[in-house]
The first five atom37 places (N, CA, C, CB, O) and aatype in JSON, in Angstrom:
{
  "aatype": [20, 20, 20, 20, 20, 20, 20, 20, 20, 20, 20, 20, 20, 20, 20, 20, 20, 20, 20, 20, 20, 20, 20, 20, 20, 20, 20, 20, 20, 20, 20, 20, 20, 20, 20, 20, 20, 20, 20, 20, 20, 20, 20, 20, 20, 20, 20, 20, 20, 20, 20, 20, 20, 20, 20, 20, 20, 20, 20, 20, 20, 20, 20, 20, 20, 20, 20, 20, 20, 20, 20, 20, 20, 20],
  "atom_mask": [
    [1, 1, 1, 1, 1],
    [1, 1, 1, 1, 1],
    [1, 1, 1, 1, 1],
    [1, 1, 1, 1, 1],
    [1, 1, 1, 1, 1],
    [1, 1, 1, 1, 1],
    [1, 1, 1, 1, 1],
    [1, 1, 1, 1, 1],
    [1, 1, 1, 1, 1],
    [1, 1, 1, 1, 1],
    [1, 1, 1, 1, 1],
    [1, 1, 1, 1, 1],
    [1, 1, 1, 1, 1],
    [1, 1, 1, 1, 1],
    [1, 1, 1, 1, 1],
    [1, 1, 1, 1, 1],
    [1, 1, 1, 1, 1],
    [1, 1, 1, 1, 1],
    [1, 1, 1, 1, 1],
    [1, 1, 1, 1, 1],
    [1, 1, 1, 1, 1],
    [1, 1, 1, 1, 1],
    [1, 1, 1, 1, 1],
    [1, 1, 1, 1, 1],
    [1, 1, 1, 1, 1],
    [1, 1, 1, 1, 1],
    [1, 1, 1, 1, 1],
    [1, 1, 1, 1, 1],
    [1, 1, 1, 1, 1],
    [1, 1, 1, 1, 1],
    [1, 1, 1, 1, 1],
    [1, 1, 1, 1, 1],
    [1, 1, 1, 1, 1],
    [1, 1, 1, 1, 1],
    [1, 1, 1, 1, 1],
    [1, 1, 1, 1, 1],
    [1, 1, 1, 1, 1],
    [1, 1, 1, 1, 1],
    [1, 1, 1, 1, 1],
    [1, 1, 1, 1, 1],
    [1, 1, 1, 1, 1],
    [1, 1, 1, 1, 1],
    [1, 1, 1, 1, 1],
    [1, 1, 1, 1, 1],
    [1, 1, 1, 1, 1],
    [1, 1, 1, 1, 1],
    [1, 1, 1, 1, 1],
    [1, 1, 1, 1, 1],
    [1, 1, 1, 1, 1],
    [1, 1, 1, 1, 1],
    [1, 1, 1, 1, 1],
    [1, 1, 1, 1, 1],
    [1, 1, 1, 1, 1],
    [1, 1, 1, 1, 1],
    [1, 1, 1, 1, 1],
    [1, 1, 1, 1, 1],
    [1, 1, 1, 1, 1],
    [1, 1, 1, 1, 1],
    [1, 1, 1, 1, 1],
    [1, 1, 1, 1, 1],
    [1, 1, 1, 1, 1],
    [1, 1, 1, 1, 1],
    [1, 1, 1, 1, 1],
    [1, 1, 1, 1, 1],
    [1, 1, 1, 1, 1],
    [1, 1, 1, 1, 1],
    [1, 1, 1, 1, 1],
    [1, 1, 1, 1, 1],
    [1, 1, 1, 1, 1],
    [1, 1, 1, 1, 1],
    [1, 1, 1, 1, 1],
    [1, 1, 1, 1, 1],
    [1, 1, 1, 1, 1],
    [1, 1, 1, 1, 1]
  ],
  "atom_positions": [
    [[0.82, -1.2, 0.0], [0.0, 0.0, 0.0], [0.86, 1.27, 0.0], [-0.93, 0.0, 1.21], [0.59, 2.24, -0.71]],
    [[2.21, 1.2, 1.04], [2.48, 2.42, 1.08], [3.82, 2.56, -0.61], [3.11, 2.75, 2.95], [4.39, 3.47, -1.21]],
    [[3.76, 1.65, -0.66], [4.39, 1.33, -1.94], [3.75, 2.45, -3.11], [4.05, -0.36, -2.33], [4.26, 3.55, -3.32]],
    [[2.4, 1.89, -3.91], [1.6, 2.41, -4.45], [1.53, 4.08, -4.17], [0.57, 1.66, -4.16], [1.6, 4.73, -5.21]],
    [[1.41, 4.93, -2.85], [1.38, 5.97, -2.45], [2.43, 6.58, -2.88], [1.19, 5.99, -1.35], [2.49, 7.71, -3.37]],
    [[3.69, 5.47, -2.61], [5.23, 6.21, -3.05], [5.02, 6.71, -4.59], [6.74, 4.92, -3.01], [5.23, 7.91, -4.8]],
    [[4.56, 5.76, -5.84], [4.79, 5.74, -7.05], [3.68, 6.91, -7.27], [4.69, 4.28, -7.76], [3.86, 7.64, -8.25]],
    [[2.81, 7.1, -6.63], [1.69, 8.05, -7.11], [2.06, 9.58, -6.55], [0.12, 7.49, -6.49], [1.68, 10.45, -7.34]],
    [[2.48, 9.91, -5.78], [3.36, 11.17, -5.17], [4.15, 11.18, -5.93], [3.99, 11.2, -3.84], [4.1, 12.26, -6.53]],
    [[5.54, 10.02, -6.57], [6.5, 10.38, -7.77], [5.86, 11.04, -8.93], [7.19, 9.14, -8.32], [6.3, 12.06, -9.44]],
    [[5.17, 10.62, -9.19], [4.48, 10.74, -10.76], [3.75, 12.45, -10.52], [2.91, 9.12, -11.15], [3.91, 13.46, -11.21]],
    [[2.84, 12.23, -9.14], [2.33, 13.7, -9.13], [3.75, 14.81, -9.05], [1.2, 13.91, -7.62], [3.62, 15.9, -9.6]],
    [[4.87, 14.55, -8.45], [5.78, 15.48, -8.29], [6.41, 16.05, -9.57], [6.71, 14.96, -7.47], [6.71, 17.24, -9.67]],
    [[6.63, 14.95, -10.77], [6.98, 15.11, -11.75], [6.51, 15.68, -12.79], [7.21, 14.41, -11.91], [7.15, 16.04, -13.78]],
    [[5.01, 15.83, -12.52], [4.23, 16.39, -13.56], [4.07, 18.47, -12.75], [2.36, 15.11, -13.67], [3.82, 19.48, -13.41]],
    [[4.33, 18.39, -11.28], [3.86, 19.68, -10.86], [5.38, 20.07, -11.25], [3.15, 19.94, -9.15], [5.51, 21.26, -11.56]],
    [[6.48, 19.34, -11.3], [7.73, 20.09, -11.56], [7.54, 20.66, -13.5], [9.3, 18.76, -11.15], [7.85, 21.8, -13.86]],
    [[7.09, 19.76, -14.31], [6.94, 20.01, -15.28], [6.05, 21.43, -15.63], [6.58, 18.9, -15.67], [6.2, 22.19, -16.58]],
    [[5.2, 21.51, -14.66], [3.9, 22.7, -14.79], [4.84, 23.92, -14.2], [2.15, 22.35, -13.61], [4.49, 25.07, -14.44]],
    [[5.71, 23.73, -13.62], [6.52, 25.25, -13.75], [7.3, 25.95, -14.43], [7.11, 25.47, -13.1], [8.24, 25.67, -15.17]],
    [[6.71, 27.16, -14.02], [7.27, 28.16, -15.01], [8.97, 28.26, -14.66], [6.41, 29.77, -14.8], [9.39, 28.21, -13.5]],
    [[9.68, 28.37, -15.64], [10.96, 28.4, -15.11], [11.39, 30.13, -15.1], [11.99, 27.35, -16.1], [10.73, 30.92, -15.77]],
    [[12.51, 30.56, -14.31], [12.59, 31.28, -13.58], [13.65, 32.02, -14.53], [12.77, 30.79, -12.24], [13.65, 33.25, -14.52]],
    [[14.34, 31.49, -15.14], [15.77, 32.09, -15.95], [15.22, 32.18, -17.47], [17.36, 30.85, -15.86], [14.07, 31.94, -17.85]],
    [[16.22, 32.54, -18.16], [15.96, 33.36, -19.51], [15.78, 32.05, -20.54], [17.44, 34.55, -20.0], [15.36, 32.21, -21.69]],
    [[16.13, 30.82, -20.04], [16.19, 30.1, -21.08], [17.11, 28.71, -21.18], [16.54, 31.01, -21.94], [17.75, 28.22, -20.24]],
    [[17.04, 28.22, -22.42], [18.36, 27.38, -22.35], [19.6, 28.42, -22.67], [18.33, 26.03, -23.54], [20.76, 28.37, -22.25]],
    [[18.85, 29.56, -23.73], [20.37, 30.38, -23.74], [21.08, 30.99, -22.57], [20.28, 31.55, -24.56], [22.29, 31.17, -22.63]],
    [[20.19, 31.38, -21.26], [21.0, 31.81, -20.78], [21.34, 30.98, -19.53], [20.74, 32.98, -20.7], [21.65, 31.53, -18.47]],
    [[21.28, 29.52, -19.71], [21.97, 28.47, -18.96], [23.43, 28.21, -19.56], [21.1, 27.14, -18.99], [24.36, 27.71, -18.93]],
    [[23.48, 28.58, -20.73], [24.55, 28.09, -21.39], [25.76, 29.52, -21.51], [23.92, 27.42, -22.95], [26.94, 29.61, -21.18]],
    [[25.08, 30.22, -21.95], [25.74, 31.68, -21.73], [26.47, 32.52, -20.47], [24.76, 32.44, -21.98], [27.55, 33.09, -20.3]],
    [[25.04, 32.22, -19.55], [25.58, 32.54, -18.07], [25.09, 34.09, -18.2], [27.5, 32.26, -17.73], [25.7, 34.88, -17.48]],
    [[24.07, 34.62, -19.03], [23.33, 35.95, -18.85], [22.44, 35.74, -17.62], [22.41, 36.38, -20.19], [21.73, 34.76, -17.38]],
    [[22.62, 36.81, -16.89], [21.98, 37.24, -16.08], [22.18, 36.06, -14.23], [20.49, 37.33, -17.02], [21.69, 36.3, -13.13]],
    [[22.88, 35.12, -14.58], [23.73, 34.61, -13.95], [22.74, 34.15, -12.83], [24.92, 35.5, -13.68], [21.8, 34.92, -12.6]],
    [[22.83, 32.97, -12.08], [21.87, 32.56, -10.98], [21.88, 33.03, -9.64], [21.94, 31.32, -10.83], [22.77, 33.34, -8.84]],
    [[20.78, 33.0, -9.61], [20.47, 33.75, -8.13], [19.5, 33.31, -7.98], [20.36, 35.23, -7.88], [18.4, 33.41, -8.51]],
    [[20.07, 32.59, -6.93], [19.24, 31.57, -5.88], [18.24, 32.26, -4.86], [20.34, 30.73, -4.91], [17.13, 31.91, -4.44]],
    [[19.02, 33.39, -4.59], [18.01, 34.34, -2.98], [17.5, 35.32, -4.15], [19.3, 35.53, -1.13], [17.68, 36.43, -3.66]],
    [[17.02, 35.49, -5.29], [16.16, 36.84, -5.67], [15.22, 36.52, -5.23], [15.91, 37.36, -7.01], [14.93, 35.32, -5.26]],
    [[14.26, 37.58, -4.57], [13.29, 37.99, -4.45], [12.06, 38.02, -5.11], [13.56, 38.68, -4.3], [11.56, 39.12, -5.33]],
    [[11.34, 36.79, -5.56], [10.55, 36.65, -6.68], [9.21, 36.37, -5.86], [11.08, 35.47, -7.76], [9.1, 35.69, -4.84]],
    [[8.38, 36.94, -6.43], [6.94, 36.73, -5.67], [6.18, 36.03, -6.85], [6.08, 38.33, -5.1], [6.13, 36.4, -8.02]],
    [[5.4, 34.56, -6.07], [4.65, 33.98, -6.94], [3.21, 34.64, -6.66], [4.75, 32.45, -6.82], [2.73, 35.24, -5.7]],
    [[2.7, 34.21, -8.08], [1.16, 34.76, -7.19], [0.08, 33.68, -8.46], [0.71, 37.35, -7.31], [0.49, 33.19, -9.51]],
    [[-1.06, 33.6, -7.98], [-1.84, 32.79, -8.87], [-1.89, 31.6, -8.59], [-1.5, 32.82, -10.03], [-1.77, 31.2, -7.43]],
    [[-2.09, 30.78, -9.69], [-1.67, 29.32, -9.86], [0.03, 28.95, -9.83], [-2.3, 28.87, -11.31], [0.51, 27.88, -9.45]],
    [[0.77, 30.13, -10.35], [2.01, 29.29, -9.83], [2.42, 29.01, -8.32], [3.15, 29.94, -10.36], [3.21, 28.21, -7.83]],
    [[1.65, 29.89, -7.81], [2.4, 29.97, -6.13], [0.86, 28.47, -5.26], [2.16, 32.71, -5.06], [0.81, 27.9, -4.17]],
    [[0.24, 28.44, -6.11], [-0.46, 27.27, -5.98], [0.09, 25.9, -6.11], [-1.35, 27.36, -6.78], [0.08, 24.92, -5.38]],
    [[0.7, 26.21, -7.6], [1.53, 24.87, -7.89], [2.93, 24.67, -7.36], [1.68, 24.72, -9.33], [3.5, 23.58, -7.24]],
    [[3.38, 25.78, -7.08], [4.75, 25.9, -6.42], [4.5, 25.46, -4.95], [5.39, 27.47, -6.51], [5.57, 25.04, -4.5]],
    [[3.32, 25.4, -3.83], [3.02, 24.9, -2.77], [2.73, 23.57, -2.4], [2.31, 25.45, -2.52], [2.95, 23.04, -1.31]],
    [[2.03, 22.93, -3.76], [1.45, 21.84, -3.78], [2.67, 20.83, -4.02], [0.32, 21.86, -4.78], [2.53, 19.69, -3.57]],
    [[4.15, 21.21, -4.86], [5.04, 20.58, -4.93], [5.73, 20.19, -3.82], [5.6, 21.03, -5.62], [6.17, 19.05, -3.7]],
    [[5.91, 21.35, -2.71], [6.51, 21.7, -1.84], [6.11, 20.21, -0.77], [6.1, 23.28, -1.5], [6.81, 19.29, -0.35]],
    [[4.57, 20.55, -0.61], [3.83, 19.63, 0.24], [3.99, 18.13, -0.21], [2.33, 20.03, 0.23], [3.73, 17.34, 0.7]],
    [[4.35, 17.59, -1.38], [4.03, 16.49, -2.35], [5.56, 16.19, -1.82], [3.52, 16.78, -4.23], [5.71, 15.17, -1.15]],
    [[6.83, 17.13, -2.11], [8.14, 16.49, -1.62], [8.29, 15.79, -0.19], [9.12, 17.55, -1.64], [8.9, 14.76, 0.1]],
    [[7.6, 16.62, 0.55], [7.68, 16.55, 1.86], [7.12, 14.93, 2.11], [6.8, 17.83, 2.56], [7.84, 14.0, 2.47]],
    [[5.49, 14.85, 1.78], [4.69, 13.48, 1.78], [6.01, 12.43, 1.33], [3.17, 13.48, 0.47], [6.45, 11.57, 2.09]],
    [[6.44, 12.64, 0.19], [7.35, 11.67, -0.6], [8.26, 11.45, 0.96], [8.34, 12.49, -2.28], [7.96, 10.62, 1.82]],
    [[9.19, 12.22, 1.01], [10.53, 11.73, 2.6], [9.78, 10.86, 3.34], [11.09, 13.19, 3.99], [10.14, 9.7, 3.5]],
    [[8.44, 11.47, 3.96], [8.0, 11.17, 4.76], [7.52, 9.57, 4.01], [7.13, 12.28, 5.29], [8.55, 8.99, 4.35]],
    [[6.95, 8.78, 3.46], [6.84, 8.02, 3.06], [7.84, 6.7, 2.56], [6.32, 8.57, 2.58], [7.61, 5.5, 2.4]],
    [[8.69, 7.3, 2.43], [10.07, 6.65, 1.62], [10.42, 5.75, 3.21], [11.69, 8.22, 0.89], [10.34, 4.54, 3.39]],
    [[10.96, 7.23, 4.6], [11.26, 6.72, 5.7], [9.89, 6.16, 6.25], [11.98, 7.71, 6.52], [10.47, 5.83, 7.29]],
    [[8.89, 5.85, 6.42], [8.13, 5.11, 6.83], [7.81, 3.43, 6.22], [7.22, 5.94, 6.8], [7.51, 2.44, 6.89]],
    [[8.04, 3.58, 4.4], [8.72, 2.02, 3.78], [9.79, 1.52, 4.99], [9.81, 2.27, 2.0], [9.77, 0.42, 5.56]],
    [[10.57, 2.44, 5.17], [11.92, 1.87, 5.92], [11.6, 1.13, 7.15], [12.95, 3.05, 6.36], [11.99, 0.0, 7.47]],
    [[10.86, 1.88, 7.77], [10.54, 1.45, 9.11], [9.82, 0.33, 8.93], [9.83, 2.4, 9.94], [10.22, -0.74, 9.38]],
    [[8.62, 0.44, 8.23], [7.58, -0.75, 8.04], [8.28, -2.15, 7.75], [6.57, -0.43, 6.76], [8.21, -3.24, 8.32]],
    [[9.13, -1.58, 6.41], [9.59, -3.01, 5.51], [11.1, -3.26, 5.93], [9.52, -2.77, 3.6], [11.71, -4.22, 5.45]]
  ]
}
């Protein structure tokens, strides 16, 4: 059971990572290095991304928490 839960949290995580908007200029400027990363900017979500950006958040968390409870169980 908690098996099944694991694979269904993977799959939901992968699809809410896919539904985000990405944050940088591009592949060009991964490769270029324009505008350069920054991890602490100050970016305010609002809408559905800061919806989907929460729901990931919560979905990672379930996942640990699940993974170490396989452990314990099995």
């Amino acid at each position: 059971m908690l098996n099944a839960l694991l694979m269904i949290d993977s799959a939901m995580i992968i699809i809410l990572s896919l539904l985000q908007s990405g944050k940088t200029d591009g592949m060009s400027g991964a490769f270029t290095g324009n505008g350069g990363l920054n991890l602490f900017a100050n970016v305010k979500e609002r809408g559905s991304e800061k919806v989907v950006s929460n729901l990931t958040l919560v979905l990672g968390i379930l996942f640990f928490v699940l993974v170490i409870a396989i452990r314990i169980v099995g």
